[in-house]
Structure formats: C-alpha cells, structure tokens
C-alpha positions as CSV (number, residue, x, y, z in Angstrom):
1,X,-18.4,0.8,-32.9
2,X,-16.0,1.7,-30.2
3,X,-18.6,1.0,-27.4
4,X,-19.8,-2.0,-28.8
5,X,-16.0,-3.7,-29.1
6,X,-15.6,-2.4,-25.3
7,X,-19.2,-4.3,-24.4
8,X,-17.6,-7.5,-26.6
9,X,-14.5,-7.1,-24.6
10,X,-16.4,-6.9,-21.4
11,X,-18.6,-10.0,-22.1
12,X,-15.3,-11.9,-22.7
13,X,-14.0,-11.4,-19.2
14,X,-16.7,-12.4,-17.7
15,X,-17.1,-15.6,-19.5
16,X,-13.2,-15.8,-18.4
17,X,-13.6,-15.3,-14.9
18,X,-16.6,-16.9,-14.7
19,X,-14.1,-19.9,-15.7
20,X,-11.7,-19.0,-13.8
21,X,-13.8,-19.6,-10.8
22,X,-14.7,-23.0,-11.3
23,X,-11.1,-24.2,-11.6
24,X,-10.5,-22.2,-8.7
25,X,-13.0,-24.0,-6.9
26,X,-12.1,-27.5,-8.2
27,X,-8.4,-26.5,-7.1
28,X,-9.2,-25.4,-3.7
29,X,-10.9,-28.4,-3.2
30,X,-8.2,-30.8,-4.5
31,X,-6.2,-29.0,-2.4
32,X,-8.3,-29.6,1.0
33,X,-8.3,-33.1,0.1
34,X,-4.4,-33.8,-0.5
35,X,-3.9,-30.7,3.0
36,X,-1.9,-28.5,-0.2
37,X,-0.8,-25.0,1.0
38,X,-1.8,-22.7,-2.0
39,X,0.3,-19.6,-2.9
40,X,-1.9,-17.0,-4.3
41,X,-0.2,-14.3,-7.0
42,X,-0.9,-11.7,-9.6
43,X,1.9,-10.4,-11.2
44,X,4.4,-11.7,-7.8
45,X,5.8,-8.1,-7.8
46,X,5.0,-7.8,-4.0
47,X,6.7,-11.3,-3.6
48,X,9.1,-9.6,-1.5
49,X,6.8,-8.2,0.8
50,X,6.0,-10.7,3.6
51,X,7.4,-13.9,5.3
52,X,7.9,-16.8,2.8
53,X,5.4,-19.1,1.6
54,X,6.3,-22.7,1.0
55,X,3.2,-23.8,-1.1
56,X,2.2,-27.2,-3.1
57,X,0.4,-24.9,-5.7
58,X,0.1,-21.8,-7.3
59,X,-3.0,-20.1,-8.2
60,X,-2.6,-16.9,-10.7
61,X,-5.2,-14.1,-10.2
62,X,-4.7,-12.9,-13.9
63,X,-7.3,-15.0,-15.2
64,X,-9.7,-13.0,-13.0
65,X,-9.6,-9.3,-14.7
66,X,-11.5,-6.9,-15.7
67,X,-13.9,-4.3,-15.0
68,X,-17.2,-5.1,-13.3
69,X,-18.9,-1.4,-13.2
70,X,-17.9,1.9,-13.4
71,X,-20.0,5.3,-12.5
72,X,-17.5,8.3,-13.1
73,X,-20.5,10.3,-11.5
74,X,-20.6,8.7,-8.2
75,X,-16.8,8.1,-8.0
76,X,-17.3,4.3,-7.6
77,X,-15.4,1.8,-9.5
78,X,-15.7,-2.1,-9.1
79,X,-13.2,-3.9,-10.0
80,X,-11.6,-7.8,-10.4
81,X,-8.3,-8.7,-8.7
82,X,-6.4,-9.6,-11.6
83,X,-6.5,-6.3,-13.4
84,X,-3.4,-4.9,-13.7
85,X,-3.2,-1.6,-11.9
86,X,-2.0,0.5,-14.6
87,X,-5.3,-0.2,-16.6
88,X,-7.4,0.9,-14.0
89,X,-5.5,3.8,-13.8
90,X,-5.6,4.5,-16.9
91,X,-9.7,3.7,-17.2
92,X,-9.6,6.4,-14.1
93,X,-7.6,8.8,-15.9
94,X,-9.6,8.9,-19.1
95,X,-12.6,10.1,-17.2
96,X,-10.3,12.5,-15.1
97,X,-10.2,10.9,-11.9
98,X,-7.4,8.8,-10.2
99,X,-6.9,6.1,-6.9
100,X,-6.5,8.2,-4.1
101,X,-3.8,7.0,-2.3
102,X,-1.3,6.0,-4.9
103,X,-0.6,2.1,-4.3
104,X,2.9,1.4,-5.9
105,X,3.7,-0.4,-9.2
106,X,6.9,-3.3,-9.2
107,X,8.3,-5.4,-11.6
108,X,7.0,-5.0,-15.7
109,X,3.9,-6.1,-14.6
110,X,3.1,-3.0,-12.3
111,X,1.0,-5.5,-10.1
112,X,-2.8,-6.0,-9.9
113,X,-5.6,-4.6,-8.0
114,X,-5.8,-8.1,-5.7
115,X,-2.1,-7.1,-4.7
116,X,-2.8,-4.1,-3.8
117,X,-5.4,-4.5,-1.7
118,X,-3.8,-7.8,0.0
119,X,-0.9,-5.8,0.6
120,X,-2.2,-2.5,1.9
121,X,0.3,-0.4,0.5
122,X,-0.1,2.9,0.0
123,X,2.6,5.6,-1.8
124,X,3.0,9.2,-1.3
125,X,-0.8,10.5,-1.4
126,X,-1.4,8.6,1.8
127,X,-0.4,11.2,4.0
128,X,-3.3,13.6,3.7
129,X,-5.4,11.4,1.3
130,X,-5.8,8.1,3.4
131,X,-5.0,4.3,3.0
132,X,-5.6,2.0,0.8
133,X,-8.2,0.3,3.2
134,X,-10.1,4.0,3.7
135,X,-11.1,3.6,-0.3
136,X,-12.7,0.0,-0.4
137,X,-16.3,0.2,0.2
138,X,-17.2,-3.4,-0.8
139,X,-15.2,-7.0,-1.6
140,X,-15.9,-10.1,-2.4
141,X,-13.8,-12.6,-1.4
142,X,-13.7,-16.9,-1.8
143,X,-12.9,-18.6,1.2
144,X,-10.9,-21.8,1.3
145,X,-13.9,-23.9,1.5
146,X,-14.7,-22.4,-2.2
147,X,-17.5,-19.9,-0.7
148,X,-17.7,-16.9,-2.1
149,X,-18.1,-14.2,0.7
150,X,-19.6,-10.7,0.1
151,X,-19.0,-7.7,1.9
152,X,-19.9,-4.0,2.0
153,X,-21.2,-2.1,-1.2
154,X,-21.1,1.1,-3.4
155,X,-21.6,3.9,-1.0
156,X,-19.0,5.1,2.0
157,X,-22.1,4.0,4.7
158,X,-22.7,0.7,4.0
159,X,-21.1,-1.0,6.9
160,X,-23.3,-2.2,9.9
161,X,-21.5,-4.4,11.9
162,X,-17.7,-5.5,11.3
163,X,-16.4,-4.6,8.5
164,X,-14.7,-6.9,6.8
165,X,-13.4,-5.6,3.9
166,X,-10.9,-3.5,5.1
167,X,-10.2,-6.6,7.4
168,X,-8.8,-7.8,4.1
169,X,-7.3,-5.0,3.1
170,X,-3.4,-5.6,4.0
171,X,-3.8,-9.0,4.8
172,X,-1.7,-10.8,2.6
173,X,-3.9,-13.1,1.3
174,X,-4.1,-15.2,4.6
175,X,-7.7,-14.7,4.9
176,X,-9.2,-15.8,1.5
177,X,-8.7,-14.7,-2.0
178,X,-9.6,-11.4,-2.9
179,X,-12.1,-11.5,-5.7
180,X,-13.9,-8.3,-6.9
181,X,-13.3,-4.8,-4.8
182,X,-15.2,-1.8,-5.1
183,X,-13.3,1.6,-4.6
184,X,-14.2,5.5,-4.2
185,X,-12.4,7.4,-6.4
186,X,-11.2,10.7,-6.9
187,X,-11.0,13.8,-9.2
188,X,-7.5,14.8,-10.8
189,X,-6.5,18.1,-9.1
190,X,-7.1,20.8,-11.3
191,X,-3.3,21.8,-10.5
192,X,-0.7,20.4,-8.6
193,X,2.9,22.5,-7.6
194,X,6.1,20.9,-5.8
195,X,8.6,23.1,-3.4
196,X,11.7,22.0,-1.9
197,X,13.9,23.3,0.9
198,X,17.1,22.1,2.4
199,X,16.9,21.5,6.0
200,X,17.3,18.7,8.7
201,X,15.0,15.9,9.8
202,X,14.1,17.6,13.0
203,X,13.6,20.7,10.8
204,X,11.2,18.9,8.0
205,X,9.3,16.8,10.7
206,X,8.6,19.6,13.1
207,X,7.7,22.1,10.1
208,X,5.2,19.6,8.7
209,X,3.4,19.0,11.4
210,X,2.4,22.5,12.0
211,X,1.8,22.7,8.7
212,X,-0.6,19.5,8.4
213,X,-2.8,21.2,10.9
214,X,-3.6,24.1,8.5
215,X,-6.0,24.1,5.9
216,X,-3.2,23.4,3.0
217,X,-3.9,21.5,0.3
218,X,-1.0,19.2,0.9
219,X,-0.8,16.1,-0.9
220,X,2.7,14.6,-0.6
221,X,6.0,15.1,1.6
222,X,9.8,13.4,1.7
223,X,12.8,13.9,3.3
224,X,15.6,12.9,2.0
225,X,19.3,13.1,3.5
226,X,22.4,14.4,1.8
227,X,23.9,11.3,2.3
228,X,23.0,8.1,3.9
229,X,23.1,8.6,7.8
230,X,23.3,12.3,7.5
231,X,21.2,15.1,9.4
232,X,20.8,17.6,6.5
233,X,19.1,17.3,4.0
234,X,16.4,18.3,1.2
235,X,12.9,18.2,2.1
236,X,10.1,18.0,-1.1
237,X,6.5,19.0,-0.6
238,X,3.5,18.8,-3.4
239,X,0.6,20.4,-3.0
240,X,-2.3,19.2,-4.8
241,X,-5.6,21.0,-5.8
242,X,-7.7,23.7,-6.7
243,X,-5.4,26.7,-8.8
244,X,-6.6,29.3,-6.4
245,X,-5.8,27.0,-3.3
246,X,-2.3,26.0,-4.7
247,X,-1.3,29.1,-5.3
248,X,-1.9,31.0,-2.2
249,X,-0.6,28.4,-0.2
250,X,2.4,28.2,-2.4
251,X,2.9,31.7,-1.9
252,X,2.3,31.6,2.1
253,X,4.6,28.7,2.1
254,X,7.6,30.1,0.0
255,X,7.6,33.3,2.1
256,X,7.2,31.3,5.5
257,X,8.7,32.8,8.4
258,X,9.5,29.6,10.1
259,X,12.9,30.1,11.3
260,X,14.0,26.2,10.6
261,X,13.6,26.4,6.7
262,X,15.3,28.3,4.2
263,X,14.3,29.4,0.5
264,X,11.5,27.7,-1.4
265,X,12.5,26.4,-4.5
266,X,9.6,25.5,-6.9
267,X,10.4,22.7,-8.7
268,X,9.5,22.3,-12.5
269,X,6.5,19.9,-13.4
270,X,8.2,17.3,-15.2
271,X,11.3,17.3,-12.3
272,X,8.5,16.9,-9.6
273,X,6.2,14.2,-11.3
274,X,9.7,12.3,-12.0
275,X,10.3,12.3,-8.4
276,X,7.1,11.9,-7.4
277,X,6.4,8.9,-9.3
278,X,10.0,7.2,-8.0
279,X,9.2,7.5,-4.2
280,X,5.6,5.9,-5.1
281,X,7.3,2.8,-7.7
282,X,10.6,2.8,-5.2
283,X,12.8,3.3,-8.3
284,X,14.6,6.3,-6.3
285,X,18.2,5.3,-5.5
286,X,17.2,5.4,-1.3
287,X,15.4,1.9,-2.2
288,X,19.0,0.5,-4.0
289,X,20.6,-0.1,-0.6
290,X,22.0,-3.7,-0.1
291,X,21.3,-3.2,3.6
292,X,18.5,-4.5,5.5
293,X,15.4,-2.3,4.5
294,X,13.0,-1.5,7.4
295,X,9.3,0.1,7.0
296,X,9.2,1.8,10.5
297,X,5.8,3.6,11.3
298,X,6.0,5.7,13.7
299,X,4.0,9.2,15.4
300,X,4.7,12.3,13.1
301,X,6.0,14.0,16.3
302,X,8.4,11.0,17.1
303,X,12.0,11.8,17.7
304,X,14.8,10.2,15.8
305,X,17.8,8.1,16.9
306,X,21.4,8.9,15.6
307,X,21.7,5.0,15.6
308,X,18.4,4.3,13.7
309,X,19.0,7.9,10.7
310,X,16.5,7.4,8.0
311,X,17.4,7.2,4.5
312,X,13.4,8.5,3.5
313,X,10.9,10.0,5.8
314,X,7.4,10.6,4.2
315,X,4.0,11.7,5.2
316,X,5.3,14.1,7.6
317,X,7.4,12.0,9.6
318,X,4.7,8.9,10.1
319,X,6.9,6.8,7.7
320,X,10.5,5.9,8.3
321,X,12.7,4.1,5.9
322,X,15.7,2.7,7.2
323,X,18.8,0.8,6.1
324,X,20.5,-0.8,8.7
325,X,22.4,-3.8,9.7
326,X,21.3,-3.1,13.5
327,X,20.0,-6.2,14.7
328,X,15.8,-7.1,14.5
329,X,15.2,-6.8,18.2
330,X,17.3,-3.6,18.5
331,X,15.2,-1.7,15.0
332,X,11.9,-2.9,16.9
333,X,12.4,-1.6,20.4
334,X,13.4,1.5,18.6
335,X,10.0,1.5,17.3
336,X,8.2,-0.1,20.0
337,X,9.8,3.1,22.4
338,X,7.8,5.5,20.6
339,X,4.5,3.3,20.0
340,X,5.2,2.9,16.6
341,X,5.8,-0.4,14.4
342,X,8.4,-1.8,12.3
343,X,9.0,-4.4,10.0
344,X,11.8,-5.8,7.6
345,X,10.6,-4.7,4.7
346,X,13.7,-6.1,1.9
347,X,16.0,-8.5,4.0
348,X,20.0,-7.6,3.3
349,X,21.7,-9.3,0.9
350,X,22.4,-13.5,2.4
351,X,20.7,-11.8,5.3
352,X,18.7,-14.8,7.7
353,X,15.2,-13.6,8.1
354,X,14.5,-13.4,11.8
355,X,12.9,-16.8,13.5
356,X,10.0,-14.7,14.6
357,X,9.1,-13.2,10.8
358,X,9.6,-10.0,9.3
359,X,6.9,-8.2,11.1
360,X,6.6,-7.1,14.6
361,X,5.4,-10.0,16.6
362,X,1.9,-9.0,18.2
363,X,1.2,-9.0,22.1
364,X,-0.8,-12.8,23.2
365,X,-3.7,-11.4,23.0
366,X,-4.1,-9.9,19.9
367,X,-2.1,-12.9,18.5
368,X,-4.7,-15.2,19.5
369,X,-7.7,-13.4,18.4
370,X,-5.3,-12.7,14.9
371,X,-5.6,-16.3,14.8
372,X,-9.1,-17.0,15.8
373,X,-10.0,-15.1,12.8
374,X,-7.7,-16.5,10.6
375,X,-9.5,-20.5,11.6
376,X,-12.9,-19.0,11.4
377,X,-11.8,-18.3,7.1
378,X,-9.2,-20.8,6.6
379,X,-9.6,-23.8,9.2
380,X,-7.2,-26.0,7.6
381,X,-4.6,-23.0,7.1
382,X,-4.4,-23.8,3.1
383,X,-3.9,-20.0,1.8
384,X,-0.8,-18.4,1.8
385,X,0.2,-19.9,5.1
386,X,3.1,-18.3,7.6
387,X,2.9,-14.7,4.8
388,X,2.0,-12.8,7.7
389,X,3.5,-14.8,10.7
390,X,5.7,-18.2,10.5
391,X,3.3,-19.2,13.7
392,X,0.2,-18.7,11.2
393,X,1.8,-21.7,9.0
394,X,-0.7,-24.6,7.9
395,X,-2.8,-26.0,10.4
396,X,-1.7,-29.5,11.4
C-alpha cells in the first residue's frame, strides 16, 4: 500500500512538472517578446547571496519537485530543482546515505536543490569531501530560448568534452534554469567523534595542514576566536568514518605531540552535531555580525593580517570569514596578495554595495570569455541578469 501511494505520489509530480514546463516555456517566451528580465527563485533563502536583480517577472522553481530516480545501490540520485533540500535529505537518510558536502539550509524553507546547485555552496564537509560541483554527474537545464539542454549522466565518467554541468554549478542562475540534477551520494559514517582544543589561528591553520596530509578520516574543521578580532581561540575538528578509523585517529590526535595545541577535549555527540549543524545553516552567533560579511578563499597555508582577523576559519584555513568595515578594494587586495578570492558575502547594515558588485571583478580576459559564454545561453540577457556581475545586466 505504502509503495503504491509513493508511485501515485510520483505520477502526480510528474504530471505537475510536466505543467510546469509549459508555462515556463510560454513565460520565457512572453518574456523575449516584451525584452522582460526574469528572476528565477526556489524558496529565495539565498536571495542574499549575489548582486541584485531588478526583474519584470518571477518564475518559482517549486512547481518543479520531486524525485525523478533513485538507485541506493549505485549511490545516484536524480533529482528536480524545486525539491526542498530537507526531503532529499531525508529520502537519503532513510536508505542510510547523505549529500556529501553539506549545502546549507536558510529561511523556513531550508532552500531547494536548484539553489543549491546555482549557488555552489558548500558547508563544513567540503573540506575533505569536495564541492558541491564534484557531486553533479548530469543536469538538465532550459535555456532562455525555452530549449531544454542535457548534460552528463549517472556515472562519475560520463564527460567527454566540456562539461557543463558543473559550469552550472555556482552560477547563479545566469546561465539557464536549472532543471533536473543527478548527484553521487554517499554512505552515513558508521561513527563520527568531534575534538576541540584552544589555540591561535596560526596554531589551528598550521596544525591542520599537517594533519590533512595524513591518512585521517577528517571530515570537518573551524576556528573560532575568543572574541571578535582576537588571536586565541577554540579550534573544533570532526572526524567522520569507519569505528576503527575514528578511534585510532582520535586517540593519535588527543595524545599529539604537536607543540602548538594543548589538551583534546572530546566533545559529546549531541554538543558536536549542534555545532556542527550551526556552522553548515549559519545560525552560529559569528554569522549575527551587523558588519560587512566577507567570504574570503584563500591557500590553507596563507598568512593572516591583524587588519583583516577572522571571525570563522574552516576547512583548514581555505575559508575565511570576515566582518569588517575595511573598505572593498582594501578586503580584496588582501585576498588578491595571497592568490586567493573574496567577496561581500552579507553587505553591512545601510551599507552601499560596491559599483563594481559584490564579487571580485575578473581580469579582461576571463571577463570576456565569462561573457561570451553567458551570450552563447542567454543572447538577450533575460535570466537573472547583473546576479553575478552588474556588467552582465540585460543585453541592450
């Protein structure tokens, strides 16, 4: 009984998004007619994220849900944009495997697949586990002419040529709209174990990367600082895996003889999933600053600036978040001195964005061929125009 309501479900989102793409095609092309600028949202809990879109029309993704196939045994899910994370997670979970690289979850909502993979985002599990864009093995995408694009498949070696799903991956939508994505999955980890010492930046960053080139079974890291702008701190590390492999390296780590940490202190389950889950969601207090929020990416190795003091460092020093009211040029040629990357990630409170967007801008060349691909799947600029760059706004 249970399977058939589940098939009955099914058939009933197809039927849906099988409508839902015919008024998405009738809007798209109402909306090259008229030269419309089209926002595209799920649940808009990654509103934030980006440059602003001024758009003549919305078009929701949540009519477009559900899930197209699933094969626990192969590790392969396929799934439609509008699905809400949490129930693929929890789909994922019921057959004991997860998402690899933990996407976060705003708003009520929690935000759907399409967001995640326009975004790119990726939480704590990204720093041994990979990006969101090293899980999609296939997409299929509309373009703004109402063609629906495939790419990729089922299996990690199905790319010959350019691939162009991860080309999606993390592009905000600017690109086309993201339709259904097929992901590898993972199994749960049999156990899981979080330790904490308190140390400094240096200290945590320097530790971790002698760490990450050991055969740990690290799955997580964060620094965070006794207080904001501070040097000491309280470093957290999870390891994830199999019992015997948590264990010993639990034990090697605890009695470490690195000079720069302290004590281990193992941290309860139920303390460490809490924490856990509030640096992936961004419900931690580091995230409540009214100050300009920067994402700065940076080499593990990287040295720190006394000006620049992050408020969170994660996977092992490769991601720097930073509150300042320091000026855009100044945060980026911090970044841009040690090859890394930044971008305004939540502007201040009555802060002006700056005139060049909240990302990095990119050197000529790359901007032109960033916009010779953009022309080549949106000629008359209609979807989510200026998201990633006020130059990429609608075509004239």
């Amino acid at each position: 009984m249970a399977e058939q309501v589940g098939q009955a479900e099914q058939t009933e989102q197809a039927e849906r998004a099988e409508q839902w793409l015919i008024a998405t095609r009738e809007c798209l092309a109402q909306a090259r007619l008229e030269r419309q600028a089209i926002r595209i949202e799920g649940h808009g809990s990654k509103a934030f994220y980006g440059n602003p879109v001024s758009a003549d029309r919305v078009l929701s993704t949540l009519g477009y849900a559900g899930v197209v196939d699933y094969d626990p045994t192969e590790l392969v899910v396929v799934v439609r944009a509008g699905t809400p994370i949490r129930v693929l997670e929890s789909l994922l979970e019921s057959r004991g495997q997860r998402l690899a690289f933990e996407p976060p979850r705003f708003g009520s909502g929690g935000g759907t697949v399409g967001g995640m993979i326009a975004s790119g985002l990726s939480g704590p599990a990204r720093w041994m586990s990979g990006a969101c864009r090293d899980f999609v093995l296939g997409m299929t995408v509309m373009n703004s002419q109402g063609d629906l694009l495939r790419y990729g498949g089922t299996v990690m070696k199905n790319v010959a040529g350019y691939d162009l799903a991860r080309l999606h991956t993390g592009a905000l939508g600017s690109l086309g709209i993201v339709l259904d994505v097929a992901l590898k999955v993972l199994p749960l980890p049999a156990a899981r174990l979080s330790l904490e010492w308190s140390c400094s930046e240096d200290a945590a960053r320097e530790t971790l990367n002698e760490w990450a080139a050991r055969p740990l079974p690290l799955s997580a890291s964060a620094w965070i600082p006794n207080q904001l702008g501070g040097f000491d701190g309280t470093l957290r590390l999870r390891l994830s895996g199999a019992r015997a492999a948590v264990d010993e390296a639990a034990n090697a780590l605890s009695q470490s003889p690195q000079g720069r940490l302290g004590l281990a202190r193992p941290l309860k389950n139920n303390e460490a999933d809490a924490f856990w889950l509030s640096i992936r969601d961004q419900t931690h207090s580091v995230f409540q600053s009214s100050l300009p929020l920067w994402r700065v990416s940076l080499p593990a190795r990287a040295e720190g600036h006394a000006d620049f003091s992050p408020m969170l460092v994660e996977w092992g020093g490769g991601l720097r978040w930073i509150a300042t009211n320091h000026s855009a040029q100044a945060v980026r040629a911090f970044a841009a001195d040690r090859s890394g990357h930044a971008a305004l990630y939540r502007p201040g409170q009555g802060q002006v964005l700056p005139s060049d967007g909240v990302f990095m801008p990119l050197e000529p060349v790359i901007y032109r061929l960033h916009q010779r691909i953009r022309e080549e799947f949106d000629p008359m600029g209609l979807l989510n125009p200026g998201r990633l760059s006020p130059a990429m706004a609608r075509a004239a």
